[in-house]
N, C-alpha and C positions, 0 to 999 in steps of 0.2 A: 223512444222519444229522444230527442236531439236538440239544442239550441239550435237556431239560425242568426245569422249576424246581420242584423239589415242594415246598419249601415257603420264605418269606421271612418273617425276624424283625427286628423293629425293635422294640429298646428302647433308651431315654433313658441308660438305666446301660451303655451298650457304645457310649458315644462317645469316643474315641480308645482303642478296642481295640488292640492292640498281638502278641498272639500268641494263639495257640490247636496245640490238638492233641489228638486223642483219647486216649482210657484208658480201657478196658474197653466199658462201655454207653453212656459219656458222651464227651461232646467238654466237654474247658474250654479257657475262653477268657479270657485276661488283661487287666485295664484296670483302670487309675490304681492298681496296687497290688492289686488285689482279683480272684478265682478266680471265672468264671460259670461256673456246669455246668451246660449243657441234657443231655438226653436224647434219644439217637439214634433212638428211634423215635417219640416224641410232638414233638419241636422245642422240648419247654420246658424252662425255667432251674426246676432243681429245687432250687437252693439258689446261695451264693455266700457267701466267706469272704475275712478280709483276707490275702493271703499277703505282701506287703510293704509297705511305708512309705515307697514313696518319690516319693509322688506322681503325677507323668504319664510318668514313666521308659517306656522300652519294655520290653515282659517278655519273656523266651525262657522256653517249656516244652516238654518231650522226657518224655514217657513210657517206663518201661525197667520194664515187667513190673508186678510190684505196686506199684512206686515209682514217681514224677514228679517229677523236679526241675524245679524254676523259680530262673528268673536274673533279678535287676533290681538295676539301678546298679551298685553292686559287691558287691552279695550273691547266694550263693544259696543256697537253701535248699532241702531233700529230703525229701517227702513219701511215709508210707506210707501208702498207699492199697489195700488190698485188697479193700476195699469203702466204702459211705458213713460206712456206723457203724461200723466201727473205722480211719477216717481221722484219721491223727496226722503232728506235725514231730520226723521223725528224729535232723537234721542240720541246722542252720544254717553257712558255712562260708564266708572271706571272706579271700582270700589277698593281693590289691592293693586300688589303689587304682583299677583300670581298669575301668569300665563295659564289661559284657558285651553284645555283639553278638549274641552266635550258640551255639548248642548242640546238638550234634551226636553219638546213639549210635552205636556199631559195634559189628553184632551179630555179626560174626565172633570179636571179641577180649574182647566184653566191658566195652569202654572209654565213657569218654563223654569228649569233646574238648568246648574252650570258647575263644571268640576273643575279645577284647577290645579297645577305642577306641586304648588303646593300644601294639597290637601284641601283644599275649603270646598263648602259644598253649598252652592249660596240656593233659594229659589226664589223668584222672581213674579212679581205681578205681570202680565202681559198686557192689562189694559194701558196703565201709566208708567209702564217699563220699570219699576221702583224695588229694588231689597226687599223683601219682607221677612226672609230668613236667612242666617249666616251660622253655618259651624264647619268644625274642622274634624271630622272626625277618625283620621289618620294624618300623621307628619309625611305621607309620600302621597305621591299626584294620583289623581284620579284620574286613570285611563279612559274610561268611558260609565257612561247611564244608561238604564233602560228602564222606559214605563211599563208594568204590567199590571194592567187594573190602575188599583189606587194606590199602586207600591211605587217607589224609586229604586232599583239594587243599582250599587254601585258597587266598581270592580277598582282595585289597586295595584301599582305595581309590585307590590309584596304580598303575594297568594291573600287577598282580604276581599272578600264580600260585604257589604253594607244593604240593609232592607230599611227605607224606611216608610212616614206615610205622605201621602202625593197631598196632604192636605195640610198637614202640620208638621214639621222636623223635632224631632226632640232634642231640647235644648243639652242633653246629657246623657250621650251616648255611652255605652260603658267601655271603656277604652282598652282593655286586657285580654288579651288572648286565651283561645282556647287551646289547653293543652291537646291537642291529638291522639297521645298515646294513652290518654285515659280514656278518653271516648272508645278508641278500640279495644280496648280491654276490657270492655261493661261485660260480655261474653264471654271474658275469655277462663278458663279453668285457673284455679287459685294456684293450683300447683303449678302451673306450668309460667309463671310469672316471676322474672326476675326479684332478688330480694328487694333490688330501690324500687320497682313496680308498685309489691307485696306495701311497701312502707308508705307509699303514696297513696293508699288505698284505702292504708289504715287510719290515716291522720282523721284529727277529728271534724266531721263536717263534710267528710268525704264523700260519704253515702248520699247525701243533702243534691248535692251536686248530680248525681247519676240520675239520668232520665230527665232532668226539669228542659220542658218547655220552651222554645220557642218565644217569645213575646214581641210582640207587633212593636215594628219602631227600632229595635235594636239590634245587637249582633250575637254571638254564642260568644258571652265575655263572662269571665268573672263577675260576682258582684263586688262593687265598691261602694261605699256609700260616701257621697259626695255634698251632702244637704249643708253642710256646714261651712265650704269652700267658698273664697271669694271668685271671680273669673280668672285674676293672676293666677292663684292658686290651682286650678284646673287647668288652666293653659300654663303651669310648670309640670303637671302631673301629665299632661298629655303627650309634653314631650321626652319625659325620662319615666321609659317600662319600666325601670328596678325601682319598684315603689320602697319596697321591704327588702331584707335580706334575712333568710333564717341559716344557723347556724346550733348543732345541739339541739333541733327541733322546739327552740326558744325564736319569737320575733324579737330580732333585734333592731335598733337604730338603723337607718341609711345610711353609706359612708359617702362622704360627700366628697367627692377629687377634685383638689384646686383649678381653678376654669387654666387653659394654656393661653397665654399671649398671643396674638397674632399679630406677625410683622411685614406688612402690602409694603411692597415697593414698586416703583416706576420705573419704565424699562430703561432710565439710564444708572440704577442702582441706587439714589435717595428713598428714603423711609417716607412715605405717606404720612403725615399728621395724624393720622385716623383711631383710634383706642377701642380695636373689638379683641374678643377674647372667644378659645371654643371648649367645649366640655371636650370627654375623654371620649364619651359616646357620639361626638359627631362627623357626621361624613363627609366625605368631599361634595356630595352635591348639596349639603348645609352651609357649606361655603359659598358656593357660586347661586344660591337661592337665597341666603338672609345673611350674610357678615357679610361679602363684598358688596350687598346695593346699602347695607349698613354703613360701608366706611363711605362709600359714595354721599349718606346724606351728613356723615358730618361731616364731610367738606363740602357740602354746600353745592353739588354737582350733578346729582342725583337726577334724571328727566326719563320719563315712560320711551323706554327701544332703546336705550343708550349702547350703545354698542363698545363693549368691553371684551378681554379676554384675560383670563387669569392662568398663569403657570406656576408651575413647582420648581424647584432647584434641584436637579439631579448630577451633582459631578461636578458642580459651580456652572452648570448649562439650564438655562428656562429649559422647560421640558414639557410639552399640552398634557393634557390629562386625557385617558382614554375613558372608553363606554365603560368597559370593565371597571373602572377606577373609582367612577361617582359611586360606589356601594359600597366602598372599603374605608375604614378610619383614617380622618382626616389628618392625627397626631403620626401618623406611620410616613407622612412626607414633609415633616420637618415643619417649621414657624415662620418660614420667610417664602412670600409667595408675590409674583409681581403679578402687578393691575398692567396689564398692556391696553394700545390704542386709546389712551386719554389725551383729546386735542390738546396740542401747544399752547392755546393762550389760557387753556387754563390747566394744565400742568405748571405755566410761570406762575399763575394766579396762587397757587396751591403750595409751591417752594418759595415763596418771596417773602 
């Protein structure tokens, strides 16, 4: 057996297309902001409309019956579509600040799940388009969902799986990781195991651990117990893995490392007014995700698509930051970092 191609389109206006998905007779397809809808039996673009503004963004669209929501940057918004001529916007609806990755029905519950750059995992009533659940259950973006059954997994960009249930989110994921090398070791001969293995093995509660279960709702994490945390407190533990540090096979205190300064400047070399600051554990893509739209909101300039670029000083030369770079600690490219493209009237606004 072989594919066949029945038919091939090339047009100028569907270059960096970005999503597509069927609805009804039509398949649309999203690019630079703007809806193409061909027609499923002829292959042509019967029309196209702007559904967002946000330039080259990538779009997610999910068709749910007469309606389509489409998701770009951190908007989305919710189309009635029951036909062409009576196609209207519902719902417009914009709950972070996190560019949307992924969008995902489940036709068992009714729900619609949405994953974002960074980390949040919202799900969504589909009749009045409205939040009904919000967590975050990794600090990196969520690649994509998939409904299977009454499950959500969700994938990350740092080897992470997420299971949860397509009916309820639990409000308290367990946030830790599973060591790997004990899991492989459950098998393995005593003798043939490293001393630090052997000693990890031995620790107490060890055994506790080996073989447990699965449990619906969450991930292969350590247990923590969290019943007593406010939500700050859980959203500081969420973002700094080193809960503990053992040293002497004693728990000791966390050591805490003074936050680092950070100093935006404007690309003709003045200091931003701005007052953020970054831990020792944060990355470069914790910069250009929550300190930069940070110093953006206290000064007062802040607006969804703003189009910024932020550099490092390499040599006394702005320098972009490459793919490779967003994963590497942020303190490894110095404390002076310039905010480029800030329009003129209010870069004056900003130095006056």
């Amino acid at each position: 057996n072989s594919f066949e191609i029945f038919a091939t389109i090339q047009e100028e206006e569907l270059i960096g297309m970005s999503g597509i998905a069927p609805h009804k007779q039509h398949v649309w397809i999203g690019c630079s902001g703007k809806i193409h809808m061909y027609d499923v039996a002829s292959y042509e673009c019967i029309g196209s409309f702007q559904a967002h503004n946000s330039g080259r963004m990538a779009m997610c669209i999910e068709s749910i019956g007469d309606t389509v929501w489409t998701a770009c940057s951190s908007d989305i918004r919710i189309w009635d579509a029951p036909s062409l001529e009576l196609m209207s916007l519902a719902k417009e609806v914009s709950i972070s600040d996190g560019k949307y990755l992924c969008v995902k029905y489940s036709a068992n519950t009714g729900r619609i799940f949405t994953g974002s750059f960074n980390g949040e995992l919202v799900m969504w009533n589909t009749r009045g388009g409205d939040a009904m659940q919000e967590m975050v259950p990794s600090t990196h973006g969520i690649a994509d969902i998939t409904i299977q059954d009454d499950f959500v997994w969700c994938v990350t960009s740092l080897c992470e799986i997420f299971v949860f249930s397509a009916n309820l989110l639990h409000p308290k994921p367990k946030p830790m990781k599973v060591d790997m090398r004990t899991v492989r070791n459950q098998n393995k001969p005593t003798g043939s195991l490293l001393p630090s293995e052997r000693a990890r093995m031995n620790r107490p509660g060890a055994a506790a651990n080996l073989g447990r279960k699965k449990q619906k709702g969450i991930t292969l994490r350590k247990n923590v117990d969290d019943s007593g945390l406010s939500e700050e407190e859980v959203a500081k533990k969420l973002a700094n893995p080193m809960l503990t540090l053992r040293r002497g096979g004693k728990i000791g205190a966390p050591t805490a490392d003074p936050p680092i300064p950070i100093r935006v400047l404007a690309s003709n070399g003045q200091v931003l007014p701005c007052n953020i600051c970054a831990e020792q554990a944060t990355k470069v893509s914790g910069l250009l995700q929550k300190l930069i739209p940070q110093a953006l909101k206290q000064m007062n300039i802040y607006q969804a698509g703003f189009p910024f670029e932020v550099m490092w000083v390499s040599n006394n030369q702005p320098t972009r930051f490459t793919t490779e770079q967003l994963a590497q600690p942020l303190h490894q490219f110095g404390v002076n970092f310039i905010l480029n493209r800030i329009p003129t009237d209010n870069l004056e606004a900003i130095l006056a």
